[in-house]
C-alpha positions in Angstrom: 67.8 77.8 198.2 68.4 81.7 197.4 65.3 82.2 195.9 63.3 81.6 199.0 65.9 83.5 201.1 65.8 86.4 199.5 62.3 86.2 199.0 59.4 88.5 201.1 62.5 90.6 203.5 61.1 91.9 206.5 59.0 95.3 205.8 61.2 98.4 206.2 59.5 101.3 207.7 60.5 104.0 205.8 58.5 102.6 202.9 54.8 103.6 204.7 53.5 106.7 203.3 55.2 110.0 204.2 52.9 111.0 207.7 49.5 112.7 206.8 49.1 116.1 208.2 46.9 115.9 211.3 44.9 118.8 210.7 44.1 118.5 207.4 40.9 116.5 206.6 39.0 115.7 203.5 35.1 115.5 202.2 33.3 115.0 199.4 30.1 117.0 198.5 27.4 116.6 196.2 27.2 119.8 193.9 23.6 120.7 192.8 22.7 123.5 190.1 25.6 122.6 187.7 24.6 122.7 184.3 28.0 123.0 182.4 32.2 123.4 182.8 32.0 127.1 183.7 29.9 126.2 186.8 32.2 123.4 188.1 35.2 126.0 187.3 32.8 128.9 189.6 32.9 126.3 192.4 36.0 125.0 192.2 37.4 128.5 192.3 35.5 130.0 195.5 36.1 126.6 197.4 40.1 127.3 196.7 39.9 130.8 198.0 39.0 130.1 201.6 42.7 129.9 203.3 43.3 126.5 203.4 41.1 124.7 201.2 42.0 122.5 198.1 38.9 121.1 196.2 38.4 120.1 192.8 35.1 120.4 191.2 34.1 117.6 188.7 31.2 118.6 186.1 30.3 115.1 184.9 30.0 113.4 188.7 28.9 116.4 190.3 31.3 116.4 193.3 33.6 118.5 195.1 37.0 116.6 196.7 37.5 119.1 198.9 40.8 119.1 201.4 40.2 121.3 204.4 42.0 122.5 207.8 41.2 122.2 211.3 40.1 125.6 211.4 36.8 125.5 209.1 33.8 123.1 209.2 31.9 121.4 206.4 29.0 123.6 207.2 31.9 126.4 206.0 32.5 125.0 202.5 28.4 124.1 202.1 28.0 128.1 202.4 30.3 129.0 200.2 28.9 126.8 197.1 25.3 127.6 198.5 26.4 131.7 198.2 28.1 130.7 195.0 24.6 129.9 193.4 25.0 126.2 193.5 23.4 123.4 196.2 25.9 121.3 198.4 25.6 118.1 200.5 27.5 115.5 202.4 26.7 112.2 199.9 24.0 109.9 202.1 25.9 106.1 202.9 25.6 103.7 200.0 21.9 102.1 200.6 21.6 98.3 200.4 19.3 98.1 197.7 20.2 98.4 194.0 19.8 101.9 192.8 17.1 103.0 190.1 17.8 102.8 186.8 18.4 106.0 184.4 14.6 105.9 183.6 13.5 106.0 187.3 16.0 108.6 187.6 13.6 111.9 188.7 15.6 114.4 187.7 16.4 112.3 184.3 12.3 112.1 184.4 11.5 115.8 184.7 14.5 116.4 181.8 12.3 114.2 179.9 9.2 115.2 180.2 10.1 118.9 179.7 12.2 117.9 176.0 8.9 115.7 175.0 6.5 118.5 175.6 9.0 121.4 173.8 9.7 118.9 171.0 6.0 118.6 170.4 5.3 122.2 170.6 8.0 123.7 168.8 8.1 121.1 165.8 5.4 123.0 164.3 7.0 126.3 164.6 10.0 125.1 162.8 7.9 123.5 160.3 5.4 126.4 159.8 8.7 129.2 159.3 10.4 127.0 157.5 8.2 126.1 154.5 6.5 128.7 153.1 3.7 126.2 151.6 1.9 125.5 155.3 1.8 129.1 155.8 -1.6 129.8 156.4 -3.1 133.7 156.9 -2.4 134.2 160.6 0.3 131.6 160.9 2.3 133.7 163.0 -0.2 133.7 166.0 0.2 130.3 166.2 3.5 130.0 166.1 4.0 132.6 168.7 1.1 130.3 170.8 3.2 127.1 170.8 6.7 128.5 171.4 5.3 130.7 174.5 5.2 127.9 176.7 8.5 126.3 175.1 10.7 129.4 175.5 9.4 130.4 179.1 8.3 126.8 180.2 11.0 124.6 178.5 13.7 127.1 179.0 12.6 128.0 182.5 15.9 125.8 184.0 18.4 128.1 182.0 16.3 131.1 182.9 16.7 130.3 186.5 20.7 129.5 186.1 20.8 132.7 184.4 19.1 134.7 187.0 20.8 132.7 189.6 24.2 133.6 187.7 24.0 137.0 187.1 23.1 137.8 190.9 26.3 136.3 191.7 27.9 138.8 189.0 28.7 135.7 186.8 28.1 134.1 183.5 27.4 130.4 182.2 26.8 128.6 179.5 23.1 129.1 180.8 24.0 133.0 180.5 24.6 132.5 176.4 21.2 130.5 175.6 18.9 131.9 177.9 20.0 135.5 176.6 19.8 134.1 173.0 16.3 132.5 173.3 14.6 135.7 175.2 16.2 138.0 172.8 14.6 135.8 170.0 11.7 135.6 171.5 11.6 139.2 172.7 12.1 140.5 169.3 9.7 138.4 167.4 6.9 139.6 170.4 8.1 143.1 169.4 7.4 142.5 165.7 4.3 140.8 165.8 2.7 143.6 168.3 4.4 146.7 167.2 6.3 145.7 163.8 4.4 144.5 160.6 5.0 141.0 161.2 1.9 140.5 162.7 -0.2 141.6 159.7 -2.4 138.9 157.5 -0.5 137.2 154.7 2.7 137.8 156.4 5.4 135.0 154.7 8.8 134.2 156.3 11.5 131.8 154.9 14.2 129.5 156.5 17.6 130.6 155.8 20.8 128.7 156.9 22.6 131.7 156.5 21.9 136.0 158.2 20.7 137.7 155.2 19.7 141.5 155.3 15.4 141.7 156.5 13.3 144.6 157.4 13.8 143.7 160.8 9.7 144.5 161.6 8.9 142.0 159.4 10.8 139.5 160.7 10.5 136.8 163.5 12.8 134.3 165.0 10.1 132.1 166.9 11.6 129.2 165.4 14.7 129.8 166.8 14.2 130.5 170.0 11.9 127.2 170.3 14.1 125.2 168.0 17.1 125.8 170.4 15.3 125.4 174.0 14.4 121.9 172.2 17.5 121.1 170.8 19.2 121.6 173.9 17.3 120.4 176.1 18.1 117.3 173.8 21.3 118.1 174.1 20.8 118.0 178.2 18.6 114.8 178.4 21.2 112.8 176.2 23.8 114.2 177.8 22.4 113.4 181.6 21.3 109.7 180.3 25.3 109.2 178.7 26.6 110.5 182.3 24.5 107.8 184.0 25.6 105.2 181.8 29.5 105.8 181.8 29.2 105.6 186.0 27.6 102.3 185.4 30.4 100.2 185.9 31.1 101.7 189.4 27.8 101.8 190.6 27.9 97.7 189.4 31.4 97.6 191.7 28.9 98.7 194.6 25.9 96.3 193.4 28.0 93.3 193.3 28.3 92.4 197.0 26.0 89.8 198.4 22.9 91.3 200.5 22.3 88.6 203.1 25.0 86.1 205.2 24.4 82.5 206.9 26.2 83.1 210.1 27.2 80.2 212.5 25.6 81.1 215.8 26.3 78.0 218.2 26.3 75.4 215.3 23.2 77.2 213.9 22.9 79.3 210.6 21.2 82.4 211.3 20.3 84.6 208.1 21.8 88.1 208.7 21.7 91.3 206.6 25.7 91.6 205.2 26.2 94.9 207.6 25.9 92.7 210.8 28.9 90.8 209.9 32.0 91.3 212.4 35.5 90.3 211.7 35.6 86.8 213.0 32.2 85.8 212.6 32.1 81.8 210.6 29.6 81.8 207.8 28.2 79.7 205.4 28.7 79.9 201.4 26.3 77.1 199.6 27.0 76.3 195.9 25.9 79.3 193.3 26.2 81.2 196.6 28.6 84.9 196.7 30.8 85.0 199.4 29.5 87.8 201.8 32.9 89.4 202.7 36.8 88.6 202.3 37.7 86.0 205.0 39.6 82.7 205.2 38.2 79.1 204.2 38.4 77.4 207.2 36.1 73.9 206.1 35.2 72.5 202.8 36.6 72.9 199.4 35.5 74.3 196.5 36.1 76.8 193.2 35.9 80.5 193.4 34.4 82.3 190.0 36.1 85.5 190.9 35.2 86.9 187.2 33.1 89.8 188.2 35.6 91.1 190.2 38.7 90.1 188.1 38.1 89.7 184.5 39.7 86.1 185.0 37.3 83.7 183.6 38.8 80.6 185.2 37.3 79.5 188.8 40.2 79.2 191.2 40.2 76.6 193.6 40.1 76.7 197.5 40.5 74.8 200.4 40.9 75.0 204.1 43.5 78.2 205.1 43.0 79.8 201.5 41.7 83.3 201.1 38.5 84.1 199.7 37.5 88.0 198.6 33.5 89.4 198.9 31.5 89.1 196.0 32.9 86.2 194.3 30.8 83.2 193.7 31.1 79.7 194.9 30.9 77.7 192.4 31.4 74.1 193.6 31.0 72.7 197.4 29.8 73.7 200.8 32.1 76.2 202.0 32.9 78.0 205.9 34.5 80.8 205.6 35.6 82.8 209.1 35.4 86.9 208.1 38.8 88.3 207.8 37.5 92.0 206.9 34.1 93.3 206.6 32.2 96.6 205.4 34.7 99.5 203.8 38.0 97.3 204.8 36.8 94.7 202.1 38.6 94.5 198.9 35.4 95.3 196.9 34.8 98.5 199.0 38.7 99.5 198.3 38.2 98.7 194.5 35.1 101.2 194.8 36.7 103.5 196.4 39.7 103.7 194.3 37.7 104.1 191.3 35.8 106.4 192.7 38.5 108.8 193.5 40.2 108.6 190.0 37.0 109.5 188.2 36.7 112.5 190.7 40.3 113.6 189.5 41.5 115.7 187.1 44.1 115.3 184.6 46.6 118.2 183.4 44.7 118.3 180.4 41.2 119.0 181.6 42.8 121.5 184.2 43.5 123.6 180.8 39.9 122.8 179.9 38.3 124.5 182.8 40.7 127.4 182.9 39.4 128.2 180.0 35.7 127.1 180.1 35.6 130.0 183.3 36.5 132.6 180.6 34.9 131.6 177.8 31.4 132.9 178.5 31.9 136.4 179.4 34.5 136.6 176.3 31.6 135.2 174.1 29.1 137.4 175.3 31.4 140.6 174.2 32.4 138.7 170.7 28.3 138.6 170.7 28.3 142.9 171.3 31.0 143.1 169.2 29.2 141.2 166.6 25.8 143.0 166.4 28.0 146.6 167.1 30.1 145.9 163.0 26.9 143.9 161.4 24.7 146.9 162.5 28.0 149.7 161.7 28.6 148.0 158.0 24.9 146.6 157.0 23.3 149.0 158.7 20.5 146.0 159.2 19.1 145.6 163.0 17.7 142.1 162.1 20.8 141.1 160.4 23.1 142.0 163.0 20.5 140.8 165.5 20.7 137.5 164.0 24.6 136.6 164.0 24.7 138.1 167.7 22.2 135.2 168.5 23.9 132.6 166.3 27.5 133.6 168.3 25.7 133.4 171.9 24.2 129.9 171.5 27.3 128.2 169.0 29.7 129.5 171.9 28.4 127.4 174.7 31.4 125.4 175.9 29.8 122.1 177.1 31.5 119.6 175.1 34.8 121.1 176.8 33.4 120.3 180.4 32.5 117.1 179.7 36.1 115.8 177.4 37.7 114.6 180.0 35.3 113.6 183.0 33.0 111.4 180.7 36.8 109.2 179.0 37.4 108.9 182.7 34.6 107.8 184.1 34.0 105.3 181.5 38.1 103.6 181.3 38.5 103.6 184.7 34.6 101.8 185.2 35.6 99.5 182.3 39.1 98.6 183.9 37.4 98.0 187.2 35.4 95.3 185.2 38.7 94.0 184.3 40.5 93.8 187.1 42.6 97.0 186.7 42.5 99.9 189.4 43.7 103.3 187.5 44.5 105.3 190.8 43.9 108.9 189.0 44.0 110.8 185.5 47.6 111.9 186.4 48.1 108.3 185.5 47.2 108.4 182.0 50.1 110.5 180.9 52.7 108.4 182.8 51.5 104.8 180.3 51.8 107.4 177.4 55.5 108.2 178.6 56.8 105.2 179.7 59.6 103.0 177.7 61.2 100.8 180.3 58.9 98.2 182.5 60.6 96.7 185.6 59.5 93.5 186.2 59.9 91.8 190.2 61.1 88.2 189.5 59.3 86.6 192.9 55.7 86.7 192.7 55.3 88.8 189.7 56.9 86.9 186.9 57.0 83.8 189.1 54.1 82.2 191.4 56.4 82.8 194.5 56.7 79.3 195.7 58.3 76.4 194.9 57.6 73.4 193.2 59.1 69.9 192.0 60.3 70.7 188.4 63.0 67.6 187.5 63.5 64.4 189.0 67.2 62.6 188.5 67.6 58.6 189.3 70.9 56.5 189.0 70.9 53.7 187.0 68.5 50.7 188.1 66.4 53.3 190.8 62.4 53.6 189.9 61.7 57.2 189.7 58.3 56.3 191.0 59.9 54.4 194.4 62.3 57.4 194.2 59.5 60.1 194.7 57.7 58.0 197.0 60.3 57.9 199.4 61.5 61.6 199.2 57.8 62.6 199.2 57.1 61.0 202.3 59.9 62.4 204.7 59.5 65.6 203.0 56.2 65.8 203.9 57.1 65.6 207.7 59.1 68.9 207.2 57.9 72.2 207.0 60.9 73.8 204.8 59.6 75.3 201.4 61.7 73.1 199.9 60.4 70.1 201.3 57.0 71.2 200.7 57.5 71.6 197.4 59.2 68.1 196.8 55.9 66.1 199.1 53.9 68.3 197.2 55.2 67.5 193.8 55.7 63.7 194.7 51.8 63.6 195.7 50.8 64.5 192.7 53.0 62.4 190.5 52.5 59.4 192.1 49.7 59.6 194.7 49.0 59.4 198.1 52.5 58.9 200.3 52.9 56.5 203.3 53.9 58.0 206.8 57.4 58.7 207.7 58.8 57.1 211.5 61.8 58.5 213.6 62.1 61.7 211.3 65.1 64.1 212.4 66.0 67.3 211.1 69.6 67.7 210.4 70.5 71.4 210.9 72.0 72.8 207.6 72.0 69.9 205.6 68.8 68.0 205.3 66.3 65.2 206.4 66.7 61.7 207.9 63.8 59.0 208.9 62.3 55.7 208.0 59.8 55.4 205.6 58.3 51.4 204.9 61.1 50.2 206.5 64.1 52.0 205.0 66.6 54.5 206.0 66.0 57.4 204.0 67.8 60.5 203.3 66.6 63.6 201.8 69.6 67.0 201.4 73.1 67.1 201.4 74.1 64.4 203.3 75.5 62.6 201.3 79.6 63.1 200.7 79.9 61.1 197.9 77.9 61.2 194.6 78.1 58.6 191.5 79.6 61.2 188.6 76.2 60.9 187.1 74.1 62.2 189.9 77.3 65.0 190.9 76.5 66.0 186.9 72.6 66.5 187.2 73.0 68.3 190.7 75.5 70.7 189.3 73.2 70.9 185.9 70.1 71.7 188.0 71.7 74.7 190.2 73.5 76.3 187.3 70.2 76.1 185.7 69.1 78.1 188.8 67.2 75.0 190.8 68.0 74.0 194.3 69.1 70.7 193.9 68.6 67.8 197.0 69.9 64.3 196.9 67.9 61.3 197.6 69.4 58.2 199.3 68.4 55.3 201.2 70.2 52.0 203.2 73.2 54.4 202.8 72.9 55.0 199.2 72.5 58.0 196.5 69.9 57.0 194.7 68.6 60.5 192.4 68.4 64.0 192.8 65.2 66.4 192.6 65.2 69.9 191.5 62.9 72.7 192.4 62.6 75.9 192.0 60.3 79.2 191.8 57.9 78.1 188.7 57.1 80.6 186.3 53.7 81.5 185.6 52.6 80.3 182.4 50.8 83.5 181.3 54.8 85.4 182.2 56.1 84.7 178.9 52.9 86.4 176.6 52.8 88.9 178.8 56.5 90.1 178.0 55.7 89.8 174.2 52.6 91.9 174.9 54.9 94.4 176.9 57.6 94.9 173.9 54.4 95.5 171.2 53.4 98.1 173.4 57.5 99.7 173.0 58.2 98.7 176.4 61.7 96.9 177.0 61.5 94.9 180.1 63.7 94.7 182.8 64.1 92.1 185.5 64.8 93.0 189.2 65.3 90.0 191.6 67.2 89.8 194.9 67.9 85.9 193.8 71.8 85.1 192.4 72.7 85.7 188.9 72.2 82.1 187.6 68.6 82.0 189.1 67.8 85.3 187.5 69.2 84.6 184.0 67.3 81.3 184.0 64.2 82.8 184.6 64.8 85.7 182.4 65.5 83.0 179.5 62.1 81.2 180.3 60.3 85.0 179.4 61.9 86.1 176.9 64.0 89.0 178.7 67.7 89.5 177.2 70.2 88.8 179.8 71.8 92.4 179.3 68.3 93.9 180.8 68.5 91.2 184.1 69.6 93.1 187.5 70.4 90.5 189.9 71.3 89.6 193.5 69.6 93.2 194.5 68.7 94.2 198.0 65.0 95.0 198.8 66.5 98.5 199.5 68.6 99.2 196.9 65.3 98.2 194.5 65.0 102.0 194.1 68.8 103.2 193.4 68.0 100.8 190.4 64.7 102.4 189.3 66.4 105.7 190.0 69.5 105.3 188.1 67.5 103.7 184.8 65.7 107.3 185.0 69.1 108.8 185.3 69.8 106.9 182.1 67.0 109.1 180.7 64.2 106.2 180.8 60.6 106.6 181.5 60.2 103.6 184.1 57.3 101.9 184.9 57.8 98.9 187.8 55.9 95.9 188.8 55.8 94.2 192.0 53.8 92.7 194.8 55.8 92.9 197.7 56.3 94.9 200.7 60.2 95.4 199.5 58.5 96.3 196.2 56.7 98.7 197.8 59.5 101.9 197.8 60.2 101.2 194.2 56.9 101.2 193.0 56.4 104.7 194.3 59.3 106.0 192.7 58.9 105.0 189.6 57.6 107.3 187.3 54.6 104.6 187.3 53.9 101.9 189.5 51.8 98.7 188.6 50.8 96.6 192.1 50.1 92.9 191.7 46.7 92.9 193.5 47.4 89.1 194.5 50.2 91.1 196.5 50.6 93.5 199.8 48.4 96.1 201.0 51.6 98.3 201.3 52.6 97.6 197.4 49.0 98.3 196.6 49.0 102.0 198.5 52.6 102.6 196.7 50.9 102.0 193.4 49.2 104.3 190.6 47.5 101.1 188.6 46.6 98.3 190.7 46.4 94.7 188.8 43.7 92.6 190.4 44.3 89.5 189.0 48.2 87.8 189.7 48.3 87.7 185.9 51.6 89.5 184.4 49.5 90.1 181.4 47.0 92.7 182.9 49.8 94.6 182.8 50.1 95.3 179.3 46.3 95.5 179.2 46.6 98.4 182.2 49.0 99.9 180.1 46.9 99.5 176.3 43.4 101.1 178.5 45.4 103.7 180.2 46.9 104.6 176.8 43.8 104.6 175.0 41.6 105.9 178.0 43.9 109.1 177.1 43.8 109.4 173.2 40.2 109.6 173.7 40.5 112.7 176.4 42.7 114.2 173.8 40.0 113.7 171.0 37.4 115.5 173.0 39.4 118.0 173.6 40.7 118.8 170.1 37.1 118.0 169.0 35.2 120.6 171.7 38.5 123.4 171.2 37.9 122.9 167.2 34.3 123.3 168.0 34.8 126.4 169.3 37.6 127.8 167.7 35.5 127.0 164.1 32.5 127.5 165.1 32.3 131.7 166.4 34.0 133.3 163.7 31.7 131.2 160.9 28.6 132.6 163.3 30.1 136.2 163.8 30.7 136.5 159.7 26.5 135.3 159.8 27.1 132.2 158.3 25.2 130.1 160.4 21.9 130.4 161.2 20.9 130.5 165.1 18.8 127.1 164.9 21.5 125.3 162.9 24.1 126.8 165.7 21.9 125.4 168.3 21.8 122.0 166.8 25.5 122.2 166.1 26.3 122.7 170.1 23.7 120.1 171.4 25.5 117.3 169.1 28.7 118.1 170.2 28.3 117.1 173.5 26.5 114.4 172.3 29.6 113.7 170.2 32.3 113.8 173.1 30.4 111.4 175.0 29.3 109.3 172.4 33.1 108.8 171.7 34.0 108.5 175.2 31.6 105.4 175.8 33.5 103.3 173.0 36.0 102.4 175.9 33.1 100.4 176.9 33.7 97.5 174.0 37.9 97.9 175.6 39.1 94.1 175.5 
């Protein structure tokens, strides 16, 4: 019986998180006024020079993690963003009811509205300077009518950033277009009034390229409407995309039931899901969610747990199983007493946990915002720089005019603020769908890294009980009578073995008769009568026939526990149980070695029990570690990284706990302990060994898609302003180019969606 000795030692202390700091506390604030990386990097960077203060900014949720000591209050850090330009707020409780979707969104609304009424108005103006056949005498007036209200209307939110900016001696991505649109603008007012552009018969012609002008003939109406429209595309797409990669948190919050049947004195009173208190009994009908975890204490039923776990098949409870929130009840008329209720529930820590990892940052997107606070003030002097040699070798004002404007609007660095965030938001919102809790973007690289997977035999690759797996009879003994008999004393006895063997009997032959005069023999096994013989279930018997001496030895070389079965003083068979493996264990260590992983098993169990299992799985018995002490679990992972291995581990319990935080990544069965679950960085819903290597696959990929924003928005960039310093693009065309690309890097990101 090793495997249940050495299974679930008592909890060691040291292995509870290192003690917090009492001073330190922690908020989160809504950030208002952000309209691109370079903000989020402004905050961020005023928040972290107050003594004290840790925050990270994140552009695509709009929030501030800020870490803060005794000494300053939230009203402190509010002032700072609020002198920084920017609006801050604590973020209101979660309301009951569903939130609105993107289209009832009012800021999404007013985004809207503005693009529709620029698109309409400046659509002619690009139409009219771009073909030379609609242009009528006086053209130009009109044009100038219809981009007026575009260029100070439609604009009017980069204007206000700008303004807003500059007061605060700093520059955004707001600084580059609003300059570039006024100065468009400006210059075509100045060439209509007091240039010759204004004059009847005047013709202009689109050019993708800056070609030398006389600069008072020429007007760039077209381009400074055409960009406000393009980017406020560029805005509204972006805004909707942001909405729609947070979906699949703001689901985590939606799926909890809104109303309870609570059991007041053997009534059922319908409550709203906030008046539920630990303890209170209430009633789940068929089709019915479960309000809140708690524990089934009448009826029996299934559990579809798939919204919450990805695991399509309903599990089935009775009386003293645990139930989480949110899941459905998809068979009888269950009670359930409340275990945990409100933020304690396993939904709200799912929420939560996603919610913090999409608030992180990873290495990679600290680079990104490093240089995203930068890159505006360096573009706007490339932009001088520009006009200054166009103007010193052409000689052309409206030349060099024109590839200053082209490199102001191109530079906007948008698609680098966005890279990361939007990957994250969307892999860790579609793992949450799946069961799989990423804990933070430092994650990501760990899964990249990682070569060696250490796998926890009991509970991981193993259900973690035991049950009946052979049955041995002597010649002329019915297996049936055999089981029968054991299965009845058995059943009187509360010894995991013994409730594996009455459990195993019952369901091989049926319901068992009652045992009389049962007695527990200390050490060595069961005695009682059971329909009128003298039965014997353990080692109580000194002599075996050779045959039954043969299958007991088989079995516990094999790595069963073996028990004899005897009655009227005879040996009659012997059972075998053990620790079953899962059936999934097997596929999921094939699915870990096409990832490059080679998996090692852990156990505390002896090396027979160990090297059976191991067999069963498909692990080589060079890469078993056996008859391991809970605390010597992390010498092992420490020494297979001293080996030069990336190691992750996987593990459910509380003696798994130390390990898991050592290792350079940590998987947590979620069907395991709170304390494994804290120790973790990827927590596995389900109890299926597979999730793992799906964890590991999402986390990868989550990753290559950060990394193909980012070589996308840095190429961009890097591409992008010389080709518009040289004047080979043509301001419009750049503005298109720098809406898409956003477009482009979250279009990209939102393919994680369709992960399987």
């Amino acid at each position: 019986m090793t495997s249940t000795t050495t299974i679930g030692t008592t909890a060691e202390t040291p292995i509870a998180a290192a003690p917090e700091t009492a001073e330190a506390a922690e908020v989160e604030l809504l950030i208002g006024g952000m309209t691109c990386a370079s903000c989020a990097a402004r905050v961020e960077k005023k928040l972290n020079r107050m003594d004290g203060v840790s925050a990270t900014v994140n552009y695509a949720t709009e929030k501030a993690k800020v870490s803060y000591p005794a000494g300053i209050q939230v009203a402190d850090l509010i002032a700072t963003v609020v002198k920084t330009g920017y609006t801050a707020e604590e973020p209101a409780p979660p309301a009951p009811e569903t939130p609105s979707a993107p289209e009832a969104d009012p800021e999404l609304a007013s985004l809207r509205e503005r693009l529709t009424v620029s698109a309409v108005l400046a659509l002619p103006v690009v139409l009219l300077s771009m073909i030379p056949a609609l242009q009528f005498d006086n053209w130009q007036w009109l044009a100038l009518t219809l981009a007026a209200p575009v260029v100070v209307w439609g604009g009017l939110p980069f204007h206000q950033a700008a303004f807003t900016n500059a007061r605060h001696g700093a520059a955004t991505m707001d600084t580059l277009v609003s300059v570039g649109t006024l100065a468009a603008f400006g210059w075509s007012v100045w060439a209509l009034f007091w240039g010759d552009a204004g004059m009847a018969g005047m013709h202009d012609e689109f050019r993708l390229t800056v070609s030398r002008t006389d600069g008072a003939s020429t007007i760039y109406l077209e381009v400074a409407a055409g960009v406000v429209a393009l980017i406020l595309l560029g805005r509204y797409l972006e805004a909707r995309s942001k909405r729609r990669a947070g979906a699949a948190l703001r689901a985590l919050f939606e799926l909890g039931a809104k109303d309870v049947a609570v059991l007041r004195d053997g009534r059922e009173v319908r409550v709203p899901v906030a008046e539920l208190a630990v303890g209170d009994r209430f009633v789940v009908r068929p089709g019915e969610k479960i309000a809140t975890d708690g524990t089934v204490v009448e009826g029996v039923s299934a559990v579809d747990a798939s919204m919450l776990t990805g695991e399509s098949v309903p599990v089935d409870v009775a009386p003293g199983d645990t139930v989480t929130g949110a899941t459905v009840n998809a068979g009888g008329r269950l009670v359930v007493e409340a275990s945990r209720v409100g933020s304690d529930t396993q939904l709200a820590r799912m929420a939560r946990l996603v919610e913090d990892a999409q608030n992180g940052k990873a290495e990679v997107q600290r680079l990104a915002d490093r240089i995203s606070g930068i890159f505006v003030p360096v573009v706007l002097l490339i932009a001088v720089a520009t006009f200054g040699v166009w103007l010193g070798v052409t000689g052309d004002v409206a030349a060099a005019f024109t590839a200053a404007v082209a490199v102001l609007i191109i530079a906007c660095p948008c698609a680098l603020g966005l890279a990361t965030p939007t990957a994250l938001m969307v892999g860790t919102g579609r793992g949450a769908q799946l069961g799989i809790l990423i804990k933070g973007p430092e994650v990501l690289e760990s899964t990249r890294r990682v070569d060696t997977v250490v796998l926890d035999k009991t509970g991981t690759i193993t259900t973690g009980r035991m049950t009946l797996q052979e049955v041995y009879v002597a010649e002329g003994t019915d297996e049936r009578q055999l089981l029968r008999l054991a299965g009845a004393l058995e059943h009187a006895s509360e010894h995991p073995v013994a409730r594996a063997v009455a459990a195993g009997a019952e369901e091989r032959v049926g319901p068992l008769p009652s045992a009389e005069h049962f007695e527990n023999v200390p050490g060595r096994g069961v005695r009682g009568r059971v329909e009128g013989r003298e039965v014997a279930v353990g080692r109580l018997f000194d002599v075996l026939p050779e045959e039954l001496a043969h299958a007991r030895s088989e079995a516990e070389s094999g790595g069963r526990t073996a028990v004899v079965v005897g009655w009227d003083g005879a040996a009659r068979g012997v059972v075998a149980v053990a620790d079953a493996v899962k059936e999934t264990s097997a596929e999921a260590v094939r699915e870990l070695r096409a990832l490059g992983l080679t998996p090692v098993l852990l156990t505390g169990d002896n090396r027979a029990v160990a090297e059976s299992v191991a067999a069963a799985v498909g692990i080589a018995p060079g890469d078993v570690i056996a008859e391991v002490l809970p605390e010597d679990k992390v010498d092992v992972v420490r020494r297979l990284q001293g080996e030069g291995r990336t190691v992750a581990m996987v593990g459910d319990g509380v003696n798994d706990a130390a390990a898991l935080a050592t290792a350079d990544l940590g998987l947590a069965m979620g069907t395991g302990t709170d304390a494994a679950i804290e120790a973790s960085d990827l927590t596995l819903v389900r109890g299926d060994l597979r999730v793992a290597a799906d964890a590991i696959r999402l986390s990868r990929k989550t990753l290559s898609t950060i990394k193909g924003n980012l070589v996308w928005a840095f190429g961009y960039n890097v591409a992008a302003l010389p080709l518009a310093a040289a004047g080979m693009l043509n301001p419009m065309i750049a503005g298109a180019a720098m809406a898409f690309s956003s477009v482009f890097v979250i279009s990209n990101s939102l393919r994680l969606r369709t992960f399987r």
